[in-house]
C-alpha positions as CSV (number, residue, x, y, z in Angstrom):
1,X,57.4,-15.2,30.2
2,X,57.8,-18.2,28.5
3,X,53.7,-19.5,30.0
4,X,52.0,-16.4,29.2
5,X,53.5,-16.0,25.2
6,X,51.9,-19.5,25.5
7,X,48.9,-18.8,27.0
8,X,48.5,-16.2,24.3
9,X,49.1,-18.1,21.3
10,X,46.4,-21.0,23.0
11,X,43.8,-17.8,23.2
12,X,44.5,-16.3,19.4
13,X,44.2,-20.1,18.4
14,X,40.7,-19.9,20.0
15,X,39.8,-16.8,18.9
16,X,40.6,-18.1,15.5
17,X,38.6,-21.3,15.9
18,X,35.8,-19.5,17.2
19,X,35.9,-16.7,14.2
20,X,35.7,-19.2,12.3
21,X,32.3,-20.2,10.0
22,X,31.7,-22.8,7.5
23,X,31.2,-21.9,4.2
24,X,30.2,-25.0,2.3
25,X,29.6,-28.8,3.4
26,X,30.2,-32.4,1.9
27,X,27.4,-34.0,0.6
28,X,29.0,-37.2,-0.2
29,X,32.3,-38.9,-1.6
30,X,33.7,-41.6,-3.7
31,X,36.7,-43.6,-4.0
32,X,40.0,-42.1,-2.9
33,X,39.1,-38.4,-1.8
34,X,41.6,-36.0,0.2
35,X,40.9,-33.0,2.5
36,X,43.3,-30.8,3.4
37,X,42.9,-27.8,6.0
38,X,45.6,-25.4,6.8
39,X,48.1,-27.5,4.8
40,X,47.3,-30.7,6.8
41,X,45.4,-33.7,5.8
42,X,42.2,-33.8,7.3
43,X,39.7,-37.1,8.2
44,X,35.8,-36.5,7.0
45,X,32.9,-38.3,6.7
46,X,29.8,-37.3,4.9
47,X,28.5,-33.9,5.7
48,X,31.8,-32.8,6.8
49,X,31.6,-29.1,7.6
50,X,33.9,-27.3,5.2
51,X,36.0,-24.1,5.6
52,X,37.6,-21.2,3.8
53,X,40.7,-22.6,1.8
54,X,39.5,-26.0,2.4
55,X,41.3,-28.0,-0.5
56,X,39.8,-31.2,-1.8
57,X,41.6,-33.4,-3.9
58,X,39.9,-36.5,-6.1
59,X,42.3,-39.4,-7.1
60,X,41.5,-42.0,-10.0
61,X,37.9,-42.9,-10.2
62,X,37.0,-40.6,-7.2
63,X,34.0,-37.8,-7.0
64,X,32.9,-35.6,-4.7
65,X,29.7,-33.6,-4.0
66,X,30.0,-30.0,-2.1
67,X,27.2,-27.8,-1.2
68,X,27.6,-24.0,-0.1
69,X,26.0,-23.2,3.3
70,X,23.5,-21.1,1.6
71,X,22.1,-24.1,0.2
72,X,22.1,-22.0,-3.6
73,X,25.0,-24.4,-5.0
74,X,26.0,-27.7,-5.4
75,X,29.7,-28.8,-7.0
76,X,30.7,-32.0,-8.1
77,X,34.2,-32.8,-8.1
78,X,35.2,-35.3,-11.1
79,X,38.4,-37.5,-10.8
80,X,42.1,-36.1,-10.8
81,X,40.9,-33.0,-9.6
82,X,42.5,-30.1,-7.3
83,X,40.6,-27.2,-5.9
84,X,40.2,-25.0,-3.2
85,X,36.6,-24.0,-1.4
86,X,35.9,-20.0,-0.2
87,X,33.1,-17.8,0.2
88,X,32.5,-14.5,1.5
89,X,29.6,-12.6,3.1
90,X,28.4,-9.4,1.4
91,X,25.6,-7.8,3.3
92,X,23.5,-10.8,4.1
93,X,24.5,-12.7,0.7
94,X,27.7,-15.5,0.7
95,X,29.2,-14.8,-2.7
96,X,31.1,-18.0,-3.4
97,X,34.3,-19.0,-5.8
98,X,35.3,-22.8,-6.6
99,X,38.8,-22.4,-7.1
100,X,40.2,-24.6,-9.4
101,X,44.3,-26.0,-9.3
102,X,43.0,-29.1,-12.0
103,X,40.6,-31.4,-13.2
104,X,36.3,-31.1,-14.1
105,X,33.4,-29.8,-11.9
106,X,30.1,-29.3,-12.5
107,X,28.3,-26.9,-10.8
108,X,24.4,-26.2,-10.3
109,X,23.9,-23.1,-9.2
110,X,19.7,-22.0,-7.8
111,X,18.4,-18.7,-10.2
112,X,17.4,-17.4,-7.0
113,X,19.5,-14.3,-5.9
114,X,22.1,-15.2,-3.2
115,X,25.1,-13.7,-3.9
116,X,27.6,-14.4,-6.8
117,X,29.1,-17.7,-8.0
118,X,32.2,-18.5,-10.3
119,X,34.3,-21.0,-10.6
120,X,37.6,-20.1,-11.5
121,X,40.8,-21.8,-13.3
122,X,45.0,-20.2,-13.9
123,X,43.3,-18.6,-17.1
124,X,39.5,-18.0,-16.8
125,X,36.8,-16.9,-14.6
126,X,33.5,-18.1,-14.7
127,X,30.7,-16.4,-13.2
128,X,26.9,-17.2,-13.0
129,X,23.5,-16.4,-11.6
130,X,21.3,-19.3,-12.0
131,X,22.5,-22.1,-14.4
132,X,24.0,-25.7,-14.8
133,X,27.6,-25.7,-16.5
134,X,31.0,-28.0,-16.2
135,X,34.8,-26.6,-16.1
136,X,37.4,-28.3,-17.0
137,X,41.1,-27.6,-17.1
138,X,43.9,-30.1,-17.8
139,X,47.3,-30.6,-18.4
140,X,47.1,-28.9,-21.8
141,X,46.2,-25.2,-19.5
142,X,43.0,-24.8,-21.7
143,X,39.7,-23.8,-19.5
144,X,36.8,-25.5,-21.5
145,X,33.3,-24.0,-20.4
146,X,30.2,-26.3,-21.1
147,X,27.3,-24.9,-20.5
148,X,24.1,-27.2,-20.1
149,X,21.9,-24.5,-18.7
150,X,21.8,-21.2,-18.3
151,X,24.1,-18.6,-19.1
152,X,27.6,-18.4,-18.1
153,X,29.9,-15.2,-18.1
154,X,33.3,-16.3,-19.4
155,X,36.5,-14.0,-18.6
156,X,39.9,-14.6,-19.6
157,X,42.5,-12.8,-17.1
158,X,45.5,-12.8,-19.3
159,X,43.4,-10.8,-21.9
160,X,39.9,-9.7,-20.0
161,X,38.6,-10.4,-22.6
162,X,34.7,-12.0,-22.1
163,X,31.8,-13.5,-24.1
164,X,28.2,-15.0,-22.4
165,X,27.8,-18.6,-23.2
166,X,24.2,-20.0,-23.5
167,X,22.7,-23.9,-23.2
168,X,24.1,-25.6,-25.4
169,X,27.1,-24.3,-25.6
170,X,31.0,-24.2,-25.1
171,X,33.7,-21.7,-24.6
172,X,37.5,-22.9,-24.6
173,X,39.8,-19.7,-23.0
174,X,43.7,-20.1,-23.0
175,X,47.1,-18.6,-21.5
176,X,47.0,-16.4,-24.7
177,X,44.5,-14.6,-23.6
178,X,42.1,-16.1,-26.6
179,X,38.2,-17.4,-26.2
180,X,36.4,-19.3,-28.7
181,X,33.3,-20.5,-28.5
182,X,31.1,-23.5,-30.4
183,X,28.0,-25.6,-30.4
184,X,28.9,-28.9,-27.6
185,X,29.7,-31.4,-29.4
186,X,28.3,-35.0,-28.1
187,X,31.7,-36.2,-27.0
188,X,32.6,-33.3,-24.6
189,X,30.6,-34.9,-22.0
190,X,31.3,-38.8,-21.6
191,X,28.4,-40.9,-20.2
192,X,30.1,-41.6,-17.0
193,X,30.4,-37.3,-16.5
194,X,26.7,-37.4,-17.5
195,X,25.8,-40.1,-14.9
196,X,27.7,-37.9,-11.8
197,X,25.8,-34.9,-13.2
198,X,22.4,-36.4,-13.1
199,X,23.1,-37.8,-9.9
200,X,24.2,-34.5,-8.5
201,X,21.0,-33.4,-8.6
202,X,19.5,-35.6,-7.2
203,X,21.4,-35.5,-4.0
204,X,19.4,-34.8,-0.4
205,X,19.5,-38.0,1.6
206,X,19.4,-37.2,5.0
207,X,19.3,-34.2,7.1
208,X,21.0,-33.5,10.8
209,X,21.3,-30.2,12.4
210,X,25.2,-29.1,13.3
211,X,25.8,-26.2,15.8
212,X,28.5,-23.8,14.8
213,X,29.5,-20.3,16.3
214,X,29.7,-17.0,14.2
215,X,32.0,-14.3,14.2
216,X,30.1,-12.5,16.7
217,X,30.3,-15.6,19.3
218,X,26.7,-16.3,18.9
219,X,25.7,-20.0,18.6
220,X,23.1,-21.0,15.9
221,X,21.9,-24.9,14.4
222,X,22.3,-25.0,10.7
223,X,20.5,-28.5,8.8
224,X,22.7,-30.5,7.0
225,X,21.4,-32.5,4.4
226,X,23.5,-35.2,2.2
């Protein structure tokens, strides 16, 4: 009895595995960078294929650069940071959601149409179609929004209340349920912030092809480029 509840847990462990698809990928890290999967630290290396619930964690003076499977959206991870990676399919669109614990990211997200983005904080969703923007949320449990393209749809959950912010701009949302907005003031991006952002877009290095299995068992290449 005891083999075949065995047996049965080895082939739902499989079917899992197998169920399984990627949903985003890293393009590259920096100093002290953590992966955890399913609760367990997990080793990477550049172009590491990257899961539902994946959570990354960047130390002191670490980055990291994620890009969605769907190639639309790339996420850097600024130091002292703590989120969580998903996606899910709708029709033949991955609508994706950076999940955010702590820290910055900025994302840049393609204008062309495939699926919905938002990054999302304790207090604040923020959802996009086409744009270039930074979140932040630190130990003071304020979401600021900067928005360097674009627009950005910013939602507070405590309140629901929302207001579009456009280039240029920045929206600061709270635990109160209050969201104010004002011009971006020089100092809300430090150089260093600027740097990473400038350098996530210029990322796209090299390019291998990966074979993974979809839900339906059928086995397809994907590139991966970093």
């Amino acid at each position: 009895m005891r083999k075949i509840i065995a047996l049965f847990l080895i082939l739902v462990s499989c079917v899992i595995l197998f169920a399984a698809e990627p949903v985003a990928y890293l393009i590259k890290t920096k100093g002290s960078v953590q992966l955890y999967r399913d609760n367990k630290a997990f080793k990477f290396k550049n172009g590491e294929l990257l899961y539902n619930n994946d959570e990354i964690i960047t130390n002191e003076k670490a980055y990291a650069a994620v890009k969605y499977m769907d190639g639309s959206s790339t996420v850097k991870i600024f130091p002292n940071s703590v989120l969580k990676v998903t996606a899910t399919k709708n029709a033949k669109l991955l609508d994706k959601n950076v999940a955010m614990q702590l820290g910055n990211v900025y994302s840049k997200v393609s204008n062309k149409i495939k699926g919905a983005y938002k990054v999302e904080s304790p207090n604040t969703v923020a959802s996009v179609k086409g744009t270039g923007f930074m979140v932040r949320y630190n130990a003071d449990k304020k979401t600021w929004v900067i928005v360097l393209e674009g627009e950005v749809l910013v939602q507070n959950k405590a309140s629901g209340k929302s207001v579009t912010v456009g280039k240029g701009s920045t929206a600061i949302s709270d635990d109160d349920g209050n969201i104010e907005t004002h011009e971006t003031l020089p100092e809300e991006i430090t150089d260093s912030e600027q740097s990473e952002i400038d350098d996530t877009n210029q990322d796209g290095r090299k390019t291998y092809k990966v074979q993974v299995t979809d839900d339906q068992g059928n086995i397809r290449y994907i590139n991966i480029t970093y």
